[in-house]
FIVO-606337 format. One record per residue (C-alpha): residue in one letter; x, y, z; residue number from 1. Coordinates in nm, 2 decimals. Layout:
% residues N
<tormi resn="a" x="X" y="Y" z="Z" resi="NUM"/>
...
//
This chain:
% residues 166
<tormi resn="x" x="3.42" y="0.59" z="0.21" resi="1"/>
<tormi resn="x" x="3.53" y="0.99" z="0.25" resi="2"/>
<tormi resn="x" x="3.68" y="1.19" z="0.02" resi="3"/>
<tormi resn="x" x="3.95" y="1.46" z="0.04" resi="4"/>
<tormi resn="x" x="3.68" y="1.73" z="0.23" resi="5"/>
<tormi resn="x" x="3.55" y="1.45" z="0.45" resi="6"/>
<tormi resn="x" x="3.23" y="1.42" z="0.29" resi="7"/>
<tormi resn="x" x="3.07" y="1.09" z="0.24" resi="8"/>
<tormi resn="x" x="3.14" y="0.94" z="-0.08" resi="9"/>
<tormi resn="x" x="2.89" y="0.70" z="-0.27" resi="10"/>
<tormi resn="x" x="3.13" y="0.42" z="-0.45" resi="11"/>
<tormi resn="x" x="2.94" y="0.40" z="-0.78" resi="12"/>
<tormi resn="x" x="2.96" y="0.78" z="-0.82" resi="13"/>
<tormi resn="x" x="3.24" y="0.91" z="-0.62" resi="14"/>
<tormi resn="x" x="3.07" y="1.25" z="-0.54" resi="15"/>
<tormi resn="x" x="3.06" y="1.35" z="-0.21" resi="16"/>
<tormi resn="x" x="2.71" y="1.34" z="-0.09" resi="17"/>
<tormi resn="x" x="2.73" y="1.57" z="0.27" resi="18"/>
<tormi resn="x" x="3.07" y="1.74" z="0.42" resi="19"/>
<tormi resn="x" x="3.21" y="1.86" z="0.72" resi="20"/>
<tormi resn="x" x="2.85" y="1.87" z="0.92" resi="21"/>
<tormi resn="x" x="2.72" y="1.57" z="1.16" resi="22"/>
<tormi resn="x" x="2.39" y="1.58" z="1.01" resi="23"/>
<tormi resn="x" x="2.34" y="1.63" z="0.66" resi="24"/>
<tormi resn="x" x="2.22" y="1.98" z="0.53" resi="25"/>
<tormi resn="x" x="1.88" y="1.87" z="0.45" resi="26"/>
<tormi resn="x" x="1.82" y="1.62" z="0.71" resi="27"/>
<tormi resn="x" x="1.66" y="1.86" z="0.92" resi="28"/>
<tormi resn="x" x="1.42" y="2.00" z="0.67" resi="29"/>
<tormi resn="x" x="1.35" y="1.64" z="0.54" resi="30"/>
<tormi resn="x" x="1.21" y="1.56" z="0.85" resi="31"/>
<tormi resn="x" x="1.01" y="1.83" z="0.92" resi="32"/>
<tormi resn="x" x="0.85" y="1.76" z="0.60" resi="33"/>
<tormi resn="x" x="0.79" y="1.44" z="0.67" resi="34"/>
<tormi resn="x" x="0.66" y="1.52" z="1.05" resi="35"/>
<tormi resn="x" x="0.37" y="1.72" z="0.87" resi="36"/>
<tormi resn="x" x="0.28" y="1.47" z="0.61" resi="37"/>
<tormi resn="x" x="0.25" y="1.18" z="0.90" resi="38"/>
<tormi resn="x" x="0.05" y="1.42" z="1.09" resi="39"/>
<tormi resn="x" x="-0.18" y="1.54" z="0.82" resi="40"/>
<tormi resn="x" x="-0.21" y="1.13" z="0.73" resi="41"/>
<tormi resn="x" x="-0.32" y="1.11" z="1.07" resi="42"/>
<tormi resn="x" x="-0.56" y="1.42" z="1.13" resi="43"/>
<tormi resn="x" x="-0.72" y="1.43" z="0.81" resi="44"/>
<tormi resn="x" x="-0.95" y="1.12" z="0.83" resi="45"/>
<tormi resn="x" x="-1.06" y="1.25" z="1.14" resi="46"/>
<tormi resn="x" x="-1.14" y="1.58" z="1.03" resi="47"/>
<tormi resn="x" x="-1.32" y="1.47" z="0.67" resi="48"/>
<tormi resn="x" x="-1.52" y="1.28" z="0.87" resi="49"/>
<tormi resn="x" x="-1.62" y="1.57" z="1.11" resi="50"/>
<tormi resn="x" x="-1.70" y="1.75" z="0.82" resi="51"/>
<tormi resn="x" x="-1.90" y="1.48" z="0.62" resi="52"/>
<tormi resn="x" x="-2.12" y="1.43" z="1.01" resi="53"/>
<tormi resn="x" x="-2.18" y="1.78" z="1.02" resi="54"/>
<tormi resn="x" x="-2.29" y="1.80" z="0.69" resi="55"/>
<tormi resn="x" x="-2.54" y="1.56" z="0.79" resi="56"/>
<tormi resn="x" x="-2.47" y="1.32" z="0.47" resi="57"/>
<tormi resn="x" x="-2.76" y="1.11" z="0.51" resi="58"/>
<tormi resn="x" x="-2.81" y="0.84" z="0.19" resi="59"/>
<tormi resn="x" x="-2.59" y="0.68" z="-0.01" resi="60"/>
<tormi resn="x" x="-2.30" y="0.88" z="0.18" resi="61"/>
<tormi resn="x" x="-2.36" y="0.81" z="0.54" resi="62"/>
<tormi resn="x" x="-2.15" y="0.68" z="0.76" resi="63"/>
<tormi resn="x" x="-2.42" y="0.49" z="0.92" resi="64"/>
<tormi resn="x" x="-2.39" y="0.14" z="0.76" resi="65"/>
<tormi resn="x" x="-2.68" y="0.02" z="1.04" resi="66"/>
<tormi resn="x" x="-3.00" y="0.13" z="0.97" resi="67"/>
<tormi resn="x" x="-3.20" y="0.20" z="0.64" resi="68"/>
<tormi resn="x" x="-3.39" y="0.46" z="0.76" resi="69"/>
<tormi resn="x" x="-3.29" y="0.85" z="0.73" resi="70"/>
<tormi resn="x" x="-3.40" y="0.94" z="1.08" resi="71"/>
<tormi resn="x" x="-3.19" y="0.67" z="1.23" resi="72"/>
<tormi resn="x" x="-2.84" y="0.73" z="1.01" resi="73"/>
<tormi resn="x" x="-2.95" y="1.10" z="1.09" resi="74"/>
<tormi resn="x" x="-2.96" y="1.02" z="1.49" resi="75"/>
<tormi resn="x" x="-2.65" y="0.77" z="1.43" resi="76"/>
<tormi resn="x" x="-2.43" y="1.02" z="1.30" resi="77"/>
<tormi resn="x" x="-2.47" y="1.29" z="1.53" resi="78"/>
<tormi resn="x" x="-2.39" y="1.03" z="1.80" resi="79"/>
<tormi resn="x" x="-2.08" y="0.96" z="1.60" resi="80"/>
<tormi resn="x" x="-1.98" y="1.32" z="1.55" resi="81"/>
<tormi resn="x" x="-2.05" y="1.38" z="1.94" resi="82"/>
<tormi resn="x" x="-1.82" y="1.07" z="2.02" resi="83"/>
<tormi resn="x" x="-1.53" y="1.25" z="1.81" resi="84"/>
<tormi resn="x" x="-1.59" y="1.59" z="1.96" resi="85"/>
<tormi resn="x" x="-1.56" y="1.48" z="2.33" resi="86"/>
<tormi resn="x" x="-1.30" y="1.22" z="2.22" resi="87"/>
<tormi resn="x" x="-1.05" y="1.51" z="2.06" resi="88"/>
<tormi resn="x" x="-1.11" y="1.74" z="2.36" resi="89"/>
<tormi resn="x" x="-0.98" y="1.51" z="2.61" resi="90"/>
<tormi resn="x" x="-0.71" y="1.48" z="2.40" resi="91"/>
<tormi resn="x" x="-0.64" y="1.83" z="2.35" resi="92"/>
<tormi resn="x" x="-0.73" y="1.83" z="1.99" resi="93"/>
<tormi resn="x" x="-1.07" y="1.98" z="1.96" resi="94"/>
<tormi resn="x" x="-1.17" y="2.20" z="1.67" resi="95"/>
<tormi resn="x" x="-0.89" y="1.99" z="1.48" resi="96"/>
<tormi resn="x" x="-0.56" y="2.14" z="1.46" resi="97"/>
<tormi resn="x" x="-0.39" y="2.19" z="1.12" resi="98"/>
<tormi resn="x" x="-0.07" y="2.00" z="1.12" resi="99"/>
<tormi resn="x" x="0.12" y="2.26" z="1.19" resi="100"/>
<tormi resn="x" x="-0.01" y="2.37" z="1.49" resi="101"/>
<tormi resn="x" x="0.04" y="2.06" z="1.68" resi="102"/>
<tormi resn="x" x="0.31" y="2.09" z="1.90" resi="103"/>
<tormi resn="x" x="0.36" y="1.70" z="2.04" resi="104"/>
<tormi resn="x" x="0.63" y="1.50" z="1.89" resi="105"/>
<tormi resn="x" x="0.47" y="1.26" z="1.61" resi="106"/>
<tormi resn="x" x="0.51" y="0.97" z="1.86" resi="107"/>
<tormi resn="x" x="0.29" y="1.15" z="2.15" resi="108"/>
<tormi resn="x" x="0.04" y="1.24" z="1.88" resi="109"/>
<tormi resn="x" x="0.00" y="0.80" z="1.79" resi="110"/>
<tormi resn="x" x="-0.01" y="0.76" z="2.18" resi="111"/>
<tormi resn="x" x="-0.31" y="1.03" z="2.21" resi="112"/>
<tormi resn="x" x="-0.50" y="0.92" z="1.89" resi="113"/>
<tormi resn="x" x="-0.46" y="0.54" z="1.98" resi="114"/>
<tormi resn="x" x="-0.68" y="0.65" z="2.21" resi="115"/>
<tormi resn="x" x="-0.94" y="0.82" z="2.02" resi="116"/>
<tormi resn="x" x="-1.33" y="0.71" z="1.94" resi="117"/>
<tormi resn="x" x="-1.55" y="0.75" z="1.66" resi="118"/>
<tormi resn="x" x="-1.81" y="0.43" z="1.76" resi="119"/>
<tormi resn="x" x="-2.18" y="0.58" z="1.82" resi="120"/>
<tormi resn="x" x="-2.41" y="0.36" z="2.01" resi="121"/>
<tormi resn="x" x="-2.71" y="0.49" z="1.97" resi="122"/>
<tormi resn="x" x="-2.96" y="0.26" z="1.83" resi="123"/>
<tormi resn="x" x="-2.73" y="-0.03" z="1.85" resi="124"/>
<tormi resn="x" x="-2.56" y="0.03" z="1.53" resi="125"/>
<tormi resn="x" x="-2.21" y="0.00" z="1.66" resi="126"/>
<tormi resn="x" x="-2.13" y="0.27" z="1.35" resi="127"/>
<tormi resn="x" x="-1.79" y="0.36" z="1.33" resi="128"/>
<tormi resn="x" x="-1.71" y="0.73" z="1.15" resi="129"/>
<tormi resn="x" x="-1.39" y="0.60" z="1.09" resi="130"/>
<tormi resn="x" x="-1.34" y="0.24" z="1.07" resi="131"/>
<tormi resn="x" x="-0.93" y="0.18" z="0.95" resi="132"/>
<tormi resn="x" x="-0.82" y="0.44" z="1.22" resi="133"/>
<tormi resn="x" x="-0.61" y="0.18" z="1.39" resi="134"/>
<tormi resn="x" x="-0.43" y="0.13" z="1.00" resi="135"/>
<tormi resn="x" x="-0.37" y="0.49" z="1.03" resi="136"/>
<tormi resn="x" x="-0.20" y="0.48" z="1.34" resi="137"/>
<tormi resn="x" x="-0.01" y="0.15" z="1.29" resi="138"/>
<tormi resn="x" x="0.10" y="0.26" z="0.91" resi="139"/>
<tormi resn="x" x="0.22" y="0.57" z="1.09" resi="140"/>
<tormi resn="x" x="0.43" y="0.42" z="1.34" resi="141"/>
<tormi resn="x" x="0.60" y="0.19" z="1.11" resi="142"/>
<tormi resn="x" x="0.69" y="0.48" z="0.86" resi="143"/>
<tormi resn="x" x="1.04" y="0.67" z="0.88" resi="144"/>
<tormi resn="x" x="1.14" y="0.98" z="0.74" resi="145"/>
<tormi resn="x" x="1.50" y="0.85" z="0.72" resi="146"/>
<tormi resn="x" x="1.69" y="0.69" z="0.41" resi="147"/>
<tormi resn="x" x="1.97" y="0.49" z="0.40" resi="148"/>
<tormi resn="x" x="2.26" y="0.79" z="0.27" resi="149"/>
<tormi resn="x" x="2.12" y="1.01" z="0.56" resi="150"/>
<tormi resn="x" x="2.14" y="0.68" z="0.83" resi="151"/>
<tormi resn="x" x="2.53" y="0.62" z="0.62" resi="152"/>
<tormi resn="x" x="2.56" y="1.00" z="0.67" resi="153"/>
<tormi resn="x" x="2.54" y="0.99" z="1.04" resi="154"/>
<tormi resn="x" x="2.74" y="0.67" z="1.11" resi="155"/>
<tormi resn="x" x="3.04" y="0.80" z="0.93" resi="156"/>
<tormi resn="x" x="3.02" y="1.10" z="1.13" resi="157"/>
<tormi resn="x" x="2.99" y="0.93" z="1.46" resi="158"/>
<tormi resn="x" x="3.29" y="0.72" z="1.38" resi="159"/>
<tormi resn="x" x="3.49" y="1.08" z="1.32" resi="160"/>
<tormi resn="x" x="3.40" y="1.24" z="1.63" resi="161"/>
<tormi resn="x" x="3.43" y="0.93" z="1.81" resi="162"/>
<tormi resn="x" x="3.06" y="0.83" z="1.89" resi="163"/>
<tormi resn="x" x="3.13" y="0.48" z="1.73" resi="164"/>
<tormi resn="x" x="3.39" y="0.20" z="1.69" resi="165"/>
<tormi resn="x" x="3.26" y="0.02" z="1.40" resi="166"/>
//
C-alpha cells in the first residue's frame, strides 16, 4: 500500500515508511554496517587465536588439548600459529586485516576463509586453534542484513518503475 507521496505505507500504522527513492534511505548504510559486523564475526576468532599462540598460553589456556606436557602444547602451538600464518598469506590476509580494510565482497571473503587451516600436526595432536571455524563460516552465509520493510521497500518500487508485474 502507498500513500499520497508514494511512500510505502505500513497498514497497522499508516505512516509512510520510505518515499520517492528505489532503495530506502538507510538501506545503504544498514548494510554496510552489517558487512563489518559479518566480517569482524569472521576475522576475530582468527585473530584472538593468533594472539593467544603468540602469547604462548601454555596451561590451563592452551589450545593444545593433546598433550599434558608444557614443551609439547608449547611445540603444538607454534605449529598451529605457523599453520594460520601461511594459511592467511595465501589468502591474502596476513597480519589480519581490520574489517574495514578488506576490500572483497562478504561472499569472496566465506570462499577464501572456507579455505583456511588452523590444524597443527606436529606430535600427532591433530590440535585445532580454532575448532567451530566452519560454524563461523556457515552461520555467516546464512545471515542477511536485509528485513522484511526494506525487501517490501524494494518490491513496491520495482512494480513502479516497472521491474515487476506482481
Amino acid at each position: 500500500m502507498t500513500d499520497d507521496e508514494g511512500g510505502l505505507v505500513r497498514s497497522d500504522t499508516h505512516k509512510a515508511l520510505f518515499y520517492q527513492s528505489i532503495e530506502p534511505g538507510d538501506l545503504r548504510s544498514f548494510v554496510a554496517g552489517a558487512r563489518l559486523t559479518i566480517i569482524d564475526g569472521l576475522l576475530k576468532p582468527i585473530a584472538d587465536a593468533v594472539d593467544n599462540l603468540r602469547m604462548s598460553n601454555v596451561g590451563d589456556k592452551s589450545l593444545c588439548k593433546g598433550s599434558r606436557y608444557e614443551n609439547e602444547k608449547s611445540q603444538c602451538e607454534t605449529f598451529m600459529l605457523g599453520v594460520i600464518i601461511r594459511s592467511l598469506t595465501k589468502m591474502d590476509l596476513w597480519p589480519v586485516p581490520e574489517p574495514e580494510k578488506v576490500q572483497i565482497s562478504v561472499s569472496q571473503l566465506i570462499e577464501k576463509l572456507k579455505g583456511f587451516n588452523s590444524q597443527s600436526c606436529a606430535l600427532s595432536h591433530n590440535c585445532l586453534a580454532i575448532p567451530n571455524m566452519a560454524d563461523i563460516i556457515k552461520i555467516a552465509q546464512n545471515w542477511s542484513p536485509i528485513e522484511l520493510p526494506h525487501l517490501e521497500h524494494i518490491q513496491a518500487q520495482a512494480k513502479k518503475v516497472g521491474l515487476s508485474n506482481s
